[in-house]
ZANU-297446 format. One line per 8 residues: number of its first residue (from 1); for each residue x, y, z of C-alpha. Coordinates in Angstrom, 3 decimals. Last residue first. Layout:
BEGIN
NUM> X/Y/Z ~ ...
***
This chain:
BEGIN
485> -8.975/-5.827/31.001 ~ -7.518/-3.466/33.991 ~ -7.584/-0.517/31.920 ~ -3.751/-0.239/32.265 ~ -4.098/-4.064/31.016 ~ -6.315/-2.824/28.058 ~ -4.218/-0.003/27.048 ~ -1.087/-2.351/26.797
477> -2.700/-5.012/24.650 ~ -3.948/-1.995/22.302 ~ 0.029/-0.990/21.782 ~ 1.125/-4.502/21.386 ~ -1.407/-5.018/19.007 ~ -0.541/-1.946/16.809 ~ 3.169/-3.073/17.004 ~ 2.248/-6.473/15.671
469> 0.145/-5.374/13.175 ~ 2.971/-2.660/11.848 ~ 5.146/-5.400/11.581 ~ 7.680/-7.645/13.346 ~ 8.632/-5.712/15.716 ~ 11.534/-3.202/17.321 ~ 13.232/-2.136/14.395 ~ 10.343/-2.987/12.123
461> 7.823/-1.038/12.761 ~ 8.073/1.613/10.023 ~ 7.135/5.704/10.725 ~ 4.662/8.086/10.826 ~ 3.739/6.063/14.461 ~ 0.334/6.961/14.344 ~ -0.715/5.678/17.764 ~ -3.322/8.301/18.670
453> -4.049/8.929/22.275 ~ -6.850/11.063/22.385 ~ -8.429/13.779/24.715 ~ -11.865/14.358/26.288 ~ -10.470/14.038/29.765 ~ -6.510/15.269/29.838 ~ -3.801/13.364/28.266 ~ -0.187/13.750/29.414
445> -0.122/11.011/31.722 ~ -2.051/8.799/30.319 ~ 0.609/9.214/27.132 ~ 3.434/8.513/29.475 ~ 1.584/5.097/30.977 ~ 0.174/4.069/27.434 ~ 3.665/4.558/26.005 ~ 5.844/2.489/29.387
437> 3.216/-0.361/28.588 ~ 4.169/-0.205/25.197 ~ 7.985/-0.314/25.421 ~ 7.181/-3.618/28.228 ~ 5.537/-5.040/25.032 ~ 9.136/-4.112/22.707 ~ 11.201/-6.506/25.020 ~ 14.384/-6.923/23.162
429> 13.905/-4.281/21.315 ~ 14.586/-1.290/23.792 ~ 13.947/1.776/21.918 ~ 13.639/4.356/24.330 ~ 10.950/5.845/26.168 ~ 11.204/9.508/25.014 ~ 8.357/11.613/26.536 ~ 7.880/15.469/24.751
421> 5.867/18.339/26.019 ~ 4.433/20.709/22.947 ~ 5.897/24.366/24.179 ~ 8.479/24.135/21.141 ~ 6.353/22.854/18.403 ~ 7.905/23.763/15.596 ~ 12.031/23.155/16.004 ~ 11.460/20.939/19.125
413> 8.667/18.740/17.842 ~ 11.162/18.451/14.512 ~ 13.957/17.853/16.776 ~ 11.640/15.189/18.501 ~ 10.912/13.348/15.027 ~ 14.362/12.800/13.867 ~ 15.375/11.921/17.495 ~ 12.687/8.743/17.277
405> 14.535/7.150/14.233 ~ 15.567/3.830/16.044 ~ 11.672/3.418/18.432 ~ 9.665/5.598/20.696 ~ 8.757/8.897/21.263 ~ 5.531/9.997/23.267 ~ 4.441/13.365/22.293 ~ 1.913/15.558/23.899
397> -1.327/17.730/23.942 ~ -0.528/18.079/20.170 ~ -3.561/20.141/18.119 ~ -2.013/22.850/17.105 ~ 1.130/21.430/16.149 ~ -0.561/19.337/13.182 ~ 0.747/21.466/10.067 ~ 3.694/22.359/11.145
389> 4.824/18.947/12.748 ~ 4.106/17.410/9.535 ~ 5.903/19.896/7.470 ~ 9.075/18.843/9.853 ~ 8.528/15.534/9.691 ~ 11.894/14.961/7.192 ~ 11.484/11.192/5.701 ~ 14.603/8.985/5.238
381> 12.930/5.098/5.719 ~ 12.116/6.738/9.391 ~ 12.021/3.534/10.866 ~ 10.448/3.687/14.219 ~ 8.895/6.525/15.853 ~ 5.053/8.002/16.999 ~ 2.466/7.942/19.822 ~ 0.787/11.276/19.232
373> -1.332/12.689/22.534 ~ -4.424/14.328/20.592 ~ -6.657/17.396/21.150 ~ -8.901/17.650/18.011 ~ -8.903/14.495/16.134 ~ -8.763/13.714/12.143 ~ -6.153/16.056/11.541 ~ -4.109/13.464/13.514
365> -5.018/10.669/11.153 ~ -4.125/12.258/7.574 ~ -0.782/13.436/8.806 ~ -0.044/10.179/9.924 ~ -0.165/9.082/6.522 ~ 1.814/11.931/5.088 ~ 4.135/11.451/7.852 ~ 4.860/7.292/7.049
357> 3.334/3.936/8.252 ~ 0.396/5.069/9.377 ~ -0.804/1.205/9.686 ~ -0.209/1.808/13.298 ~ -3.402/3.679/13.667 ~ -4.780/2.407/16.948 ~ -6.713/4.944/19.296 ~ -7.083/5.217/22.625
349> -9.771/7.804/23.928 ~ -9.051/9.262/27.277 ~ -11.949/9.700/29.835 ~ -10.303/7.172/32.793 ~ -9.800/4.937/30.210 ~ -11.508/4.727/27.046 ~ -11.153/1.784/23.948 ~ -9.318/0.384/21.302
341> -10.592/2.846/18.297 ~ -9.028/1.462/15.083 ~ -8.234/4.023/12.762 ~ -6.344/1.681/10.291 ~ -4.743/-0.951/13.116 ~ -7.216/-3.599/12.134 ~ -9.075/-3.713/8.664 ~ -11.154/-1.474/7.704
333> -15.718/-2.853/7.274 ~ -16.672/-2.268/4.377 ~ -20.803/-3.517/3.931 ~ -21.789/-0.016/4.215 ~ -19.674/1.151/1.373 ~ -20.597/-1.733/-0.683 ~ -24.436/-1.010/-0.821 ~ -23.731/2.471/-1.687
325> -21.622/1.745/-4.455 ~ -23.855/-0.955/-5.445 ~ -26.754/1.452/-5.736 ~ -24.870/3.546/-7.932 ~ -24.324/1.074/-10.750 ~ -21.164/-0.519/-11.384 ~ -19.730/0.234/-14.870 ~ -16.042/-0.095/-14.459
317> -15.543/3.689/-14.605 ~ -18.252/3.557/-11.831 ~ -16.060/1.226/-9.929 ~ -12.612/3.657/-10.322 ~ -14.964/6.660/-9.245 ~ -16.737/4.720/-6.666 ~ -12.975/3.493/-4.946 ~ -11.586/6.791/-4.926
309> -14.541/8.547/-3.243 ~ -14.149/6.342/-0.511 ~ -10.387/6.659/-0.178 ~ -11.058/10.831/0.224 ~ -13.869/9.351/2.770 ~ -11.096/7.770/4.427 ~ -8.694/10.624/4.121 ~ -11.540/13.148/5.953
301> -12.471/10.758/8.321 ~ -16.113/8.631/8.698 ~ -15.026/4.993/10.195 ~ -16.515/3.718/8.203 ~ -18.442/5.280/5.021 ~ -22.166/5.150/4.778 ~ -22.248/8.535/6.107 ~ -20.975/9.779/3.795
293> -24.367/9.093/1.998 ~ -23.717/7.165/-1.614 ~ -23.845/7.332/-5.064 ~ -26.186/10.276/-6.277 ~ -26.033/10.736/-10.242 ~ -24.827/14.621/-10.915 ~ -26.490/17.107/-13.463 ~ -25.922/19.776/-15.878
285> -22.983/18.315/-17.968 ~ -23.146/14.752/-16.190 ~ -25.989/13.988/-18.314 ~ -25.364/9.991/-19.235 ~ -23.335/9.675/-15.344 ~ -19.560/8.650/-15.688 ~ -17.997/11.471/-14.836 ~ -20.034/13.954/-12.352
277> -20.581/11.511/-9.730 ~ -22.090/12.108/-6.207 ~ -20.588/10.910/-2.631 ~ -23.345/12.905/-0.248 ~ -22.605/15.014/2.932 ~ -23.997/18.216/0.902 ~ -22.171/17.469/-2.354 ~ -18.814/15.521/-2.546
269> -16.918/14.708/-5.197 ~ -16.743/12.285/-8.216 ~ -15.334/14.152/-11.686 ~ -15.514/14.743/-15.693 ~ -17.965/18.258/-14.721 ~ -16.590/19.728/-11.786 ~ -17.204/17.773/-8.149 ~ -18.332/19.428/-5.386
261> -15.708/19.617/-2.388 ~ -14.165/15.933/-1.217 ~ -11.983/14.806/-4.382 ~ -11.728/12.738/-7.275 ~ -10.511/13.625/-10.998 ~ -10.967/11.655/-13.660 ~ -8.602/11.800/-16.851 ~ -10.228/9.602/-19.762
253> -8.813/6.775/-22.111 ~ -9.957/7.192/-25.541 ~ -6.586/5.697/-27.068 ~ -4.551/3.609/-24.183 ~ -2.642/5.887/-22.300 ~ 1.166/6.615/-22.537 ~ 1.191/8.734/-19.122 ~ 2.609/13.061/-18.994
245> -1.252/13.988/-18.433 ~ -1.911/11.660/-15.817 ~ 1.195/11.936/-14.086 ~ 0.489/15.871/-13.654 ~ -2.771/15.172/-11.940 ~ -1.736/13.243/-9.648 ~ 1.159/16.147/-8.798 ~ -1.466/18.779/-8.875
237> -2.899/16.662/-5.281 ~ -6.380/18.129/-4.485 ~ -8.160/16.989/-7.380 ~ -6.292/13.391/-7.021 ~ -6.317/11.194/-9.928 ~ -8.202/8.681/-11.276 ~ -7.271/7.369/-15.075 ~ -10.153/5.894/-16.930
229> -11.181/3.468/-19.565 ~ -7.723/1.479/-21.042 ~ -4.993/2.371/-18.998 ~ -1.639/1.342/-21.152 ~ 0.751/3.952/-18.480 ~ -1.526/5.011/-15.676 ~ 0.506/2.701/-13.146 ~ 3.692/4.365/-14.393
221> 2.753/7.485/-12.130 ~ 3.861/6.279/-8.914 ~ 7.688/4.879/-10.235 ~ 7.842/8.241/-11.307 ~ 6.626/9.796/-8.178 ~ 9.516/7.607/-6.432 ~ 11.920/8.299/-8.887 ~ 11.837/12.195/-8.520
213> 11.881/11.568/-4.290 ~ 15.071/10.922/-4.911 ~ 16.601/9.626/-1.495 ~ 18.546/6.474/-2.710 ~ 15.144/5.521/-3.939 ~ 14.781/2.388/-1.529 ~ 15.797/5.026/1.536 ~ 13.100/7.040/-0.024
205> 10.754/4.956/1.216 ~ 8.353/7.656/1.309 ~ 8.010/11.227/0.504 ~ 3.676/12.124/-0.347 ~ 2.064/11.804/-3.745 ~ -1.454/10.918/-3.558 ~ -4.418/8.724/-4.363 ~ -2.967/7.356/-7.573
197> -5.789/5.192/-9.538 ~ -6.108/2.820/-12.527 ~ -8.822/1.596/-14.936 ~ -8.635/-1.039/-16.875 ~ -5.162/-1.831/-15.838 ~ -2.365/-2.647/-18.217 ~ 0.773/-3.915/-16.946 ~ 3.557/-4.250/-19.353
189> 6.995/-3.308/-18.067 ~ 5.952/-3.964/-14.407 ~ 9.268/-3.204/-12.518 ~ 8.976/-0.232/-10.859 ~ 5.113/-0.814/-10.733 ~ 5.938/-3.602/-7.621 ~ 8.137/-1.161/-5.852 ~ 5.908/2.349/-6.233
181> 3.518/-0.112/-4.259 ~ 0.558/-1.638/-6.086 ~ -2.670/-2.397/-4.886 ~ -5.265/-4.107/-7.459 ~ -9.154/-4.694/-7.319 ~ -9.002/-7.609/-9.581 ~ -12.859/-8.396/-11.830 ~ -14.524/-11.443/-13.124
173> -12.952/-13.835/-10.865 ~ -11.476/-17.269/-12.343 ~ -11.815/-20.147/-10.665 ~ -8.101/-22.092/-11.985 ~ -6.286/-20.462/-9.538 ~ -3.091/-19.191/-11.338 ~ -3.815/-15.719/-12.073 ~ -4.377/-15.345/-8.288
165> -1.134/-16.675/-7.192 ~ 1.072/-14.349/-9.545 ~ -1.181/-11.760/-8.401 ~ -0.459/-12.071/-4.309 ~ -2.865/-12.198/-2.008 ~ -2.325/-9.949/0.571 ~ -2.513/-5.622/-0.481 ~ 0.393/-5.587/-1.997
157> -1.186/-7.544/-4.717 ~ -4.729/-8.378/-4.319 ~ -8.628/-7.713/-3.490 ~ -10.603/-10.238/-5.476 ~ -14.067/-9.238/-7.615 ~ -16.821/-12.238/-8.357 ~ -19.017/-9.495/-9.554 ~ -22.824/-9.121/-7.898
149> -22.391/-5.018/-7.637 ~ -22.084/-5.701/-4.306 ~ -18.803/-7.788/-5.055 ~ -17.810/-4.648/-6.934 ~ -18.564/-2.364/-4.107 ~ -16.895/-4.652/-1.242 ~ -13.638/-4.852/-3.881 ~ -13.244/-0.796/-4.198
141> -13.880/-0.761/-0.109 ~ -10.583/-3.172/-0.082 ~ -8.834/-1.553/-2.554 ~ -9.302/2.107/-1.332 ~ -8.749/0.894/2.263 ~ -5.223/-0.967/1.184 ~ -4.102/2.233/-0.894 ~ -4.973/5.053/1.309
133> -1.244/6.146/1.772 ~ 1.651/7.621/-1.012 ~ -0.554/6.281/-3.542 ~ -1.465/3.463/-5.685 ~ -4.446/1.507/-7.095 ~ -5.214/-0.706/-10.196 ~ -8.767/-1.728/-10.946 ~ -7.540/-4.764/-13.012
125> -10.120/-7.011/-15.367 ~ -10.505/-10.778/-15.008 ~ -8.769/-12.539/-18.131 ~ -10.222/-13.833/-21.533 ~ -6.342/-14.940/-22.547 ~ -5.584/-16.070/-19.470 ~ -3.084/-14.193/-16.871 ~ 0.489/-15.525/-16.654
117> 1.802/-12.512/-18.417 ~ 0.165/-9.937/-15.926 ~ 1.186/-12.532/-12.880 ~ 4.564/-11.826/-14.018 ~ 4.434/-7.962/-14.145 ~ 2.786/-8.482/-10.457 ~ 5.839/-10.197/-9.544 ~ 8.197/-7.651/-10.537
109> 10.166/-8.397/-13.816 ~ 13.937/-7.854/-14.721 ~ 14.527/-8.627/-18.297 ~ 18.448/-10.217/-18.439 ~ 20.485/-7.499/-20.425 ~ 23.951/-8.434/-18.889 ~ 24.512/-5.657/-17.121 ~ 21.075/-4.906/-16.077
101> 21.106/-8.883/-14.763 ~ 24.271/-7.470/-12.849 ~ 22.670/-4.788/-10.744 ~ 19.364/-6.767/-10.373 ~ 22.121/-9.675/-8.371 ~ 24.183/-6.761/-6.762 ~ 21.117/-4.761/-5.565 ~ 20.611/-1.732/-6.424
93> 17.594/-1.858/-8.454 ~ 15.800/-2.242/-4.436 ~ 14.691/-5.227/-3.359 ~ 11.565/-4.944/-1.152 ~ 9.084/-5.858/-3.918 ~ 10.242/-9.043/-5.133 ~ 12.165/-9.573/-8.066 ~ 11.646/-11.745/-11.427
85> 14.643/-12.313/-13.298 ~ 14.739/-13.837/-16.398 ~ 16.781/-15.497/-18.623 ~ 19.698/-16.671/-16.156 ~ 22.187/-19.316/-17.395 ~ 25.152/-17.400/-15.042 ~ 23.136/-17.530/-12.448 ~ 23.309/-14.060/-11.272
77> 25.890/-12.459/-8.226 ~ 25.652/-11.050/-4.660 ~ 21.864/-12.478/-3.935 ~ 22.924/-15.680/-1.985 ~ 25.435/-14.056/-0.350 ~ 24.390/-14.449/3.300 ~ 21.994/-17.110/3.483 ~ 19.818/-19.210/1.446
69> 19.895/-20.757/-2.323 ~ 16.445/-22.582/-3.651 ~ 16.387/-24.722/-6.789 ~ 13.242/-25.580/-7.685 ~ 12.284/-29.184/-7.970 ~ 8.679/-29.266/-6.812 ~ 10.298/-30.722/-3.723 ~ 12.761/-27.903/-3.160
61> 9.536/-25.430/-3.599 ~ 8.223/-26.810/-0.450 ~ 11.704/-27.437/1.386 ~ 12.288/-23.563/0.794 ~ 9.160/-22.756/1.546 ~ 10.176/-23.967/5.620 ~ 13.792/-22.452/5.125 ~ 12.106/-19.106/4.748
53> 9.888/-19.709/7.789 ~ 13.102/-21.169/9.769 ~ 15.294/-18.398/9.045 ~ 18.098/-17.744/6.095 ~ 18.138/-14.348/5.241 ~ 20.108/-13.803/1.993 ~ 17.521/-14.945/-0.925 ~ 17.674/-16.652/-4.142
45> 15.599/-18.635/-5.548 ~ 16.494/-20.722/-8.348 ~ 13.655/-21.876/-11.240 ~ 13.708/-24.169/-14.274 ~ 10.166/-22.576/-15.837 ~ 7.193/-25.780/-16.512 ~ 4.377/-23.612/-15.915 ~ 3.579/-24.938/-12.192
37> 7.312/-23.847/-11.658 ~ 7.111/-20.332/-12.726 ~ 3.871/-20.101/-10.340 ~ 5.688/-22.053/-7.711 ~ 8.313/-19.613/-7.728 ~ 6.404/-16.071/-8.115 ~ 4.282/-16.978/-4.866 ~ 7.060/-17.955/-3.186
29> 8.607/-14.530/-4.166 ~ 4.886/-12.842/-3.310 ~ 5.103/-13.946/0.338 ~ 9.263/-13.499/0.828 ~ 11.393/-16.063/-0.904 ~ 13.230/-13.298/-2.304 ~ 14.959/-12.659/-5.789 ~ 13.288/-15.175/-7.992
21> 15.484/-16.594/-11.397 ~ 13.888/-17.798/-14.405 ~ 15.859/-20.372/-16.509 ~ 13.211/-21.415/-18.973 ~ 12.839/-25.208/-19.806 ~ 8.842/-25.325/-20.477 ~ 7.473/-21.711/-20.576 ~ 5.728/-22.469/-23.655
13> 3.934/-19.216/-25.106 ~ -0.039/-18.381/-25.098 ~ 0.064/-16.989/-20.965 ~ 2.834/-14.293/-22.046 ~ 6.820/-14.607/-23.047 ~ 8.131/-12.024/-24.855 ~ 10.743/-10.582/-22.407 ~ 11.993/-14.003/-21.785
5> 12.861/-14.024/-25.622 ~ 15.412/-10.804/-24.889 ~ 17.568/-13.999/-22.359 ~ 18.367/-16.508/-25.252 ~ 16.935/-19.726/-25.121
***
């Protein structure tokens, strides 16, 4: 078969016999693999790490006869009987095996563009989501509305499960909540949400981007691209806005904005501490339907109840009626290391927000405290923190470094926040808990009654742990033995 008829193939078309090829045998590339395999695709997966995890899959797709290649090298060069490649998210275009299927014209899929043409003909609808930061709350509150709505909805794609998996259970949900990195929609050709969502626009991995922060709002904006019902953007974020209006939309599509002051007419906003909708309500020219209290969302910040208002705009352009927006709101419940309050010692809130990942994010969570001790560093992935020093300086009792990239962040501290006391504690990675224990002590140490330490690292975990969950537990393991837990 000749490679441009992998670029046709959907759910209705024989797979049998086609070479597909999986870059990464990460969560979604074994995903990928046994999906192509289940549908009768001749697959090699190809990956250069070679540990005992990856070797483990590898013996699970070897005996449902995929072909799986490990170790340095694997990804330098394509199969030369490739027609189709289908990448995982942390492989940048780059890379000598996506360089060479350009060359050669191979179609070069994500994983979620797979799971797209995998789906069944009478498929479960996508509520797609991206942004800078907000993405994994904004799914996950979007999926508690929707299943209070009475919808058999999943949460997936970056944010767990992945698509390709989902498509391919045979019980069938009614509805996808989505979350999609700038990665995954880099490579997803034909995706078509029902209704889709950026939540902001902020630098990050612009390491993957070869530092053009251009292609990394591009790569943002193609999830509006073939959106049916409604496109959500950002009121306070022009450059939301500005994909919406430059996307290929499906005919009749609307542009609806979401923010935290009252809402103009085609919008969701917020009117005297209550979530109201002026977009999808029968008289929304002179009135606004009442969704939900803010104080039904938890824990109550200014970017989660930004997330919040997300999630009922994208269910209400899915038809969910107010009370289920309500209902799912107080059902959420985050997930650990988003805001997650660990505890007081000796009058100092702890606080665990390793998920903030990057400085827009961490932006977001030290705005949300008054006198805070930041716990930041790690891997930068290229960001300047200079605007995010600005705008939070005010309110830093202290800074505890830690982690590869900290010097980035303490000549910013230096350059705008010159009185603000600084702790460096190194970056020793061969016992990151003892690193934690030395944080809580420096951080105690700087704090005064009434304060908080925040751990909102602005940065990625994983040049001293395994991820951001693993830092964030090291952190809250080291507050409770100082507490004496």
């Amino acid at each position: 078969m000749p490679a441009s008829r992998s670029g046709l193939l959907g759910d209705g078309d024989s797979w049998a016999g086609v070479r597909a090829v999986v870059g990464g045998l990460g969560v979604s590339g074994f995903a990928a693999a046994e999906a192509l395999v289940h549908v009768g695709a001749r697959v090699t997966v190809l990956d250069d790490a070679d540990f005992e995890a990856l070797q483990h899959k590898a013996t699970l797709l070897g005996e449902l006869d995929a072909d799986v290649r490990l170790g340095r090298g694997a990804t330098a060069r394509l199969p030369a009987d490739a027609e189709l490649v289908v990448v995982t998210p942390g492989m940048p275009p780059r890379t000598p095996l996506l360089v060479d299927a350009t060359r050669r014209g191979v179609p070069i899929w994500g994983e979620a563009e797979l799971a797209w043409r995998l789906r069944a003909p009478a498929a479960a609808s996508w509520l797609c989501v991206t942004g800078s930061n907000g993405k994994t709350t904004t799914v996950r509150m979007l999926d508690a509305v929707l299943r209070a709505a009475g919808l058999d909805s999943r949460a997936a794609g970056n944010v767990g499960t992945p698509l390709s998996q989902v498509v391919m259970d045979p019980t069938a949900p009614d509805v996808l909540a989505v979350e999609l990195s700038s990665f995954q929609l880099h490579w997803a050709p034909s995706l078509s949400p029902r209704a889709s969502a950026v939540l902001n626009v902020a630098p990050d991995h612009l390491d993957w981007y070869d530092g053009s922060m251009d292609a990394y709002v591009r790569d943002k904006g193609r999830i509006y691209d073939r959106t049916e019902v409604a496109c959500i953007y950002n009121l306070a974020d022009p450059v939301t806005e500005r994909l919406v209006h430059e996307a290929d939309v499906v005919a009749g599509c609307r542009a609806v904005g979401f923010g935290l002051a009252a809402p103009p007419v085609g919008a969701v906003g917020v009117v005297d501490d209550v979530i109201v909708d002026r977009a999808f309500s029968g008289d929304r020219e002179r009135s606004a339907v009442e969704l939900a209290s803010v104080r039904d969302v938890t824990p109550l910040a200014p970017h989660t109840l930004a997330d919040a208002v997300a999630a009922a705009a994208l269910a209400r352009a899915h038809g969910v009626p107010p009370a289920a927006v309500r209902d799912g709101l107080r059902a959420f419940r985050p997930d650990a290391h988003r805001i997650t309050e660990i505890g007081t010692v000796a009058g100092v809130r702890y606080v665990d927000d390793s998920k903030a990942t990057n400085p827009h994010a961490a932006q977001a969570s030290l705005t949300a405290y008054r006198d805070v001790v930041w716990v930041a560093g790690g891997l930068a992935k290229g960001a300047s923190f200079d605007d995010l020093v600005l705008a939070v300086a005010d309110r830093l009792r202290g800074v505890v470094l830690l982690g590869r990239d900290r010097a980035v962040i303490a000549q910013a501290v230096r350059r705008h926040a010159r009185d603000v006391p600084v702790i460096d504690v190194g970056d020793d990675e061969t016992v990151p808990t003892s690193v934690m224990d030395r944080v809580v002590e420096a951080a105690a140490g700087l704090a005064r009654t009434g304060d908080t330490v925040l751990l909102a690292p602005a940065c990625a975990s994983q040049d001293m742990f395994r991820d951001y969950g693993a830092r964030g537990d090291a952190f809250a393991a080291a507050v409770r033995r100082r507490a004496g837990d």
